[in-house]
N, C-alpha and C positions, 0 to 999 in steps of 0.2 A: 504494500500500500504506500503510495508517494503521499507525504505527508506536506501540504499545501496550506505555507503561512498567511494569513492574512494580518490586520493592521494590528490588529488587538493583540495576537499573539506576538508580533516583531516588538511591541512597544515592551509588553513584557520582557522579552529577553534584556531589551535595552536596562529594565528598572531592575530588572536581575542583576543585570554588570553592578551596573550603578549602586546595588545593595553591597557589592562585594567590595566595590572601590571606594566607596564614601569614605574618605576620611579627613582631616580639618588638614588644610596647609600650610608651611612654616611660613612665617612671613619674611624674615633675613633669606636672601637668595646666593648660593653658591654653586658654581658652575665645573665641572670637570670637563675633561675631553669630548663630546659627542652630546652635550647640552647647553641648552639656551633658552632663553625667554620661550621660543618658538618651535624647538624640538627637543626631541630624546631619543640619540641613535644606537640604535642596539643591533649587534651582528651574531651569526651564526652559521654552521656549517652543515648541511646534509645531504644523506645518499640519493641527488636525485637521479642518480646512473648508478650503475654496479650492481652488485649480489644481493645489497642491502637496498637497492632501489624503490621496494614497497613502504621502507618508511619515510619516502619524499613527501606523501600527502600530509607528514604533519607540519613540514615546513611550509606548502600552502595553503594550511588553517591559518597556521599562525599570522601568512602575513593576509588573511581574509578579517583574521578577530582585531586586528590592528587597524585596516581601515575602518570597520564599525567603530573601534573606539575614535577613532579620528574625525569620524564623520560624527560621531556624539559630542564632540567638542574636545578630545583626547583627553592627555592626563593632566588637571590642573592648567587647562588651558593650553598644553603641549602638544604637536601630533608626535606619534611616534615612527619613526624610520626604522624596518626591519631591514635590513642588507644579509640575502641568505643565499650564501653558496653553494655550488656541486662541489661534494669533494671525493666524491665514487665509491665511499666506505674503504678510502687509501691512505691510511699515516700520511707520508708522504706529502699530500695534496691538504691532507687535513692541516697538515703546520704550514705549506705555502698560503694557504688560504686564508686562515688565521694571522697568520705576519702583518697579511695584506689589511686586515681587518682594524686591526691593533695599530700598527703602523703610518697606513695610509687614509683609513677610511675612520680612524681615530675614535671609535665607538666607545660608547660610556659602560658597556658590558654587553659581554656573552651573554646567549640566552640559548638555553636546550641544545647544544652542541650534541651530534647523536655518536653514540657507539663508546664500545669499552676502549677498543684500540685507539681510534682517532682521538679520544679525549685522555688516554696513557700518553699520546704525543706528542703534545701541550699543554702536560699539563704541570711540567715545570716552568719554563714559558712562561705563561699567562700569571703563574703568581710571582715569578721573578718580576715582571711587569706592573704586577697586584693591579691587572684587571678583570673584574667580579665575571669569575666565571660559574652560570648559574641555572638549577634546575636543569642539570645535564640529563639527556635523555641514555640513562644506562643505569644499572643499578649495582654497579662495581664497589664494595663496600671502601673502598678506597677514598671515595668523595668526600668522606664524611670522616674528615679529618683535619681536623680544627687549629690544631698545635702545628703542625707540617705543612700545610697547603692551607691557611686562610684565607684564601679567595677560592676555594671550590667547593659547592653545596651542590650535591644531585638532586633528585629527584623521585629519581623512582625506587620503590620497596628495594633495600637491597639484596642481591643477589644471592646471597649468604642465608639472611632470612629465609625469603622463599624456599632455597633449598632442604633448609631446616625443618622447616616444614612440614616439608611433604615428607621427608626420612621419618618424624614422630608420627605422621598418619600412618604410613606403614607399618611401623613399629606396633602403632596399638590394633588395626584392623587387619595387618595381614604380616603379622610378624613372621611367617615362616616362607617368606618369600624370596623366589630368585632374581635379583633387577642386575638388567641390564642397563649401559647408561650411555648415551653417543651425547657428545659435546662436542661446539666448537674449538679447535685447540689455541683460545688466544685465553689472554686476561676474564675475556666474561666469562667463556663455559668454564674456565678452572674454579673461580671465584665460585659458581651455581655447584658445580661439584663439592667444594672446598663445605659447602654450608650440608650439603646432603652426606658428607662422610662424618662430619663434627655430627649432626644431626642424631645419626646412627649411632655414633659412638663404636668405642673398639670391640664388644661385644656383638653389636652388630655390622660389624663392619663384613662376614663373611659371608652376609647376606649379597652381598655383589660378584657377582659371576662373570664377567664380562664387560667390559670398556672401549671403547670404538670413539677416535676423532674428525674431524674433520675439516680441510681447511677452505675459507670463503673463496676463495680461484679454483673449488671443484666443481664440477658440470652436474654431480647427483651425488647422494649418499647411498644408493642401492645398495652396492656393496657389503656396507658397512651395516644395513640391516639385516642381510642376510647371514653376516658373518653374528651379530648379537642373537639373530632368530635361530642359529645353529648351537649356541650354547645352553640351551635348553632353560632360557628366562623365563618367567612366568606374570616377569613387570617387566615394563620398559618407563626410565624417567630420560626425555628428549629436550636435552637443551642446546634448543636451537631457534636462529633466527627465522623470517617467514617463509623465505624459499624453500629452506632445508625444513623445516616442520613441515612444510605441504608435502614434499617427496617423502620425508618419513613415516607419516600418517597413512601415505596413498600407498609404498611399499610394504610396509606391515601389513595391513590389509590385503593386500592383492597378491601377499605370498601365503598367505593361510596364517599369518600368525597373529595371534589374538591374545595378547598382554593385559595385565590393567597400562597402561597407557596414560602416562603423565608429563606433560607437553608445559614448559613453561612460559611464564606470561606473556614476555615479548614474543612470542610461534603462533600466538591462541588464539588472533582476531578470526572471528568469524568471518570477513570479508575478504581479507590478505590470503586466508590457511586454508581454513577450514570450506571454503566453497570451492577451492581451488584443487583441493586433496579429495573433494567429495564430502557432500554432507553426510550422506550414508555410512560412510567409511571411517568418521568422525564420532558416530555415535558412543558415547559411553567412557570417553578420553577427560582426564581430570586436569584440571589446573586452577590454579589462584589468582582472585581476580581483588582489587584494592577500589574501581570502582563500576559503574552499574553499564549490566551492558545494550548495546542498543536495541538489539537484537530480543533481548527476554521481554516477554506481554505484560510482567509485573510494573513495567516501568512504561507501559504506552500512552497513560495519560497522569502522567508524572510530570507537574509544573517547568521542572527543570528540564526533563527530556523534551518537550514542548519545548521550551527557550530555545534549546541546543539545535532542532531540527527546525524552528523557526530562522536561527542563523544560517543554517546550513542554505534552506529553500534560499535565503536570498543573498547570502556572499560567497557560499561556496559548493553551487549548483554541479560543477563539475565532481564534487567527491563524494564518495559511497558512505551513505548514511549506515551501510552495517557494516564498514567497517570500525573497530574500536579504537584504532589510532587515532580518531578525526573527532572523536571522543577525548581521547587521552590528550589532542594538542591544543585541544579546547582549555581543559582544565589547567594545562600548563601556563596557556598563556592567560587565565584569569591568575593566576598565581604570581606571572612575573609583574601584570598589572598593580597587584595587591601592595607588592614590595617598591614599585615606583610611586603609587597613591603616598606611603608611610613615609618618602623623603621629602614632600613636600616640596619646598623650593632648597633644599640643600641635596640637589644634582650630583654631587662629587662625586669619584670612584668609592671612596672611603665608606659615606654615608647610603650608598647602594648597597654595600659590603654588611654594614651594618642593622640595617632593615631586613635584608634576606637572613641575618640572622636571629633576628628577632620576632618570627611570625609567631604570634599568640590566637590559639584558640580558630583558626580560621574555618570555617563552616562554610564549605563547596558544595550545594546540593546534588553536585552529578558524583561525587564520591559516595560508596560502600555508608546505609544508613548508622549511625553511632560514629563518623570517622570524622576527625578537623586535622589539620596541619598546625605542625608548632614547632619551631625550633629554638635554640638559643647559642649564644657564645662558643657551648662545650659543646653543644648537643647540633649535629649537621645531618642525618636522618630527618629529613620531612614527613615520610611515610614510612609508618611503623608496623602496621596493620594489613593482614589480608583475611579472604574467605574462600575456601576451596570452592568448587564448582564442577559439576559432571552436565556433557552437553548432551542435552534429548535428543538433537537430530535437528531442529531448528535456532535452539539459544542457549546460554550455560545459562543453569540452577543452580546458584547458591545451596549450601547447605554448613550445616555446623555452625560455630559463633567466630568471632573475628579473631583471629588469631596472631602472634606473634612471633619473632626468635625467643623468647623468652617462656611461651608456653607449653 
């Protein structure tokens, strides 16, 4: 069903923002690199080419949620300039691009720079420079490191977490299990492993039977399924990005093997993966989700999913409403918005640095019901929180209570 906004629901979304962003402005005005009376330039880098290519649509939310703020009157009377690179999912390209960012185009901060690798690349760099590199799209527990890198705050749940996770759901639901585990072999998949073996703990560590990597310049993971589906698993945990989930999903299936099946967050959209690998072929695969997806009925006439699909109808027509990235770039960029509203007119690199780490209590209604964002000085973890979820064939269902590394 194409969901077709009219006035009353766009105004809303608009009073949504505006709930989120309200907040008083400084009156003494100071100005960093990439601000002014008049703007606030913010840069970033993303796979709109490469392996990683299916996460380009969130770089064209963001720069979609940006003109709506601009056209509302942006931030305290600011428009904001997104300037958002290809960088192919290449190291490499990622620090050319960044230079250029930093250097040339003088931006007052990163904003969701995607991937484990490319922001491993820069990410000395960027705080040698101590410009606020922020709300990184990756969940590398490494961001979230306060004393060493004060200028990088991620984002997303991290990676460690999640893996944690799902190792204690096993543990208590299917402790006599044989998992198998394909990862990418860079910084993220070791880090999602790193959480799923702590997880298990040494006792259960010998519940792993099999490991299989692979690297983003491969053409398929076929291989590598059939070599985990030959060890006689009886789980398979899949940490991998969207391409390699949709081949992994669709290979496990189509060679007869039938695991529990547990796909991590970044593989999970329903619209990137899961339509692409087969709905069918999909059914019954679990993974953790942190907020609400577009896809499930429980949320169809959910004020906030209304808002979201009200933007969508009219600034960013061209992108797939089920997918959950378009969702997730949503939220990101009401967040980065959040942390610009709280400097007021004190623009500096410093006091950007400083507000992203001071989110108190922030209440996103398209995030997981019970969940706010809050960080502080020590504390670089924004999202703490997830809920597993098993998808029926057309949406993931939540289930269980929200969960942590901690529980």
């Amino acid at each position: 069903m194409t969901f077709k906004p009219n006035r009353r629901t766009f105004n809303a979304a608009l009073a949504g923002t505006a709930a989120v962003i309200a907040l008083p402005a400084l009156a003494q005005k100071k100005y960093g690199p990439g601000a002014s009376d008049t703007e606030i330039k913010l840069g970033q880098t993303m796979p709109y080419s490469g392996p990683a290519s299916a996460y380009g649509t969130i770089g064209k939310l963001h720069m979609a949620y940006f003109k709506m703020i601009n056209e509302a009157g942006g931030i305290n009377g600011r428009k904001v300039t997104l300037i958002s690179l290809d960088d192919g999912y290449s190291p490499p390209k990622t620090v050319e691009q960044v230079r250029r960012l930093v250097e040339q185009d003088e931006v007052l901060a990163l904003f969701q720079t995607l991937g484990t690798p490319s922001n491993s690349a820069i990410h000395k760099y960027v705080n040698a420079k101590k410009v606020p590199h922020l709300l990184l799209s990756t969940g590398a527990t490494k961001w979230a490191d306060p004393k060493n890198y004060p200028w990088t705050l991620g984002f997303n749940l991290s990676y460690q977490a999640e893996g944690s996770i799902y190792a204690k759901y096993l543990l208590k639901n299917k402790p006599g299990a044989k998992i198998a585990i394909l990862y990418q072999n860079d910084d993220y998949g070791k880090d999602v492993l790193k959480g799923v073996k702590d997880g298990l703990g040494a006792a259960g560590a010998k519940m792993i039977v099999a490991e299989a990597t692979y690297e983003v310049t491969d053409p398929t993971v076929d291989s590598q399924i059939l070599t985990l589906q030959g060890s006689g698993a009886d789980t398979f945990i899949n940490i991998t990005t969207p391409k390699f989930s949709a081949q992994a999903i669709r290979k496990a299936f189509d060679s007869g093997w039938k695991p529990l099946h547990i796909v991590n967050n970044v593989g999970a959209s329903v619209g990137s993966v899961l339509t692409p690998a087969g709905l069918d072929k999909s059914v019954g695969l679990l993974t953790l989700q942190y907020y609400k997806d577009p896809n499930d009925p429980q949320w169809k006439d959910d004020p906030a999913m209304l808002e979201w699909r009200a933007f969508m109808g009219r600034y960013y027509r061209e992108g797939d409403p089920k997918d959950a990235s378009n969702l997730y770039g949503y939220l990101t960029a009401q967040t980065m918005v959040q942390i610009l509203k709280q400097c007021g007119n004190d623009l500096t690199r410093e006091n950007v640095m400083r507000q992203a780490a001071n989110i108190k209590n922030l209440k996103l209604p398209l995030l997981l019901t019970g969940m706010s964002l809050n960080t502080s000085p020590t504390d670089f973890f924004i999202i703490k929180q997830g809920q597993l979820a098993k998808f029926t064939g057309t949406q993931w269902a939540t289930f269980g209570d929200l969960l942590s590394m901690s529980d």
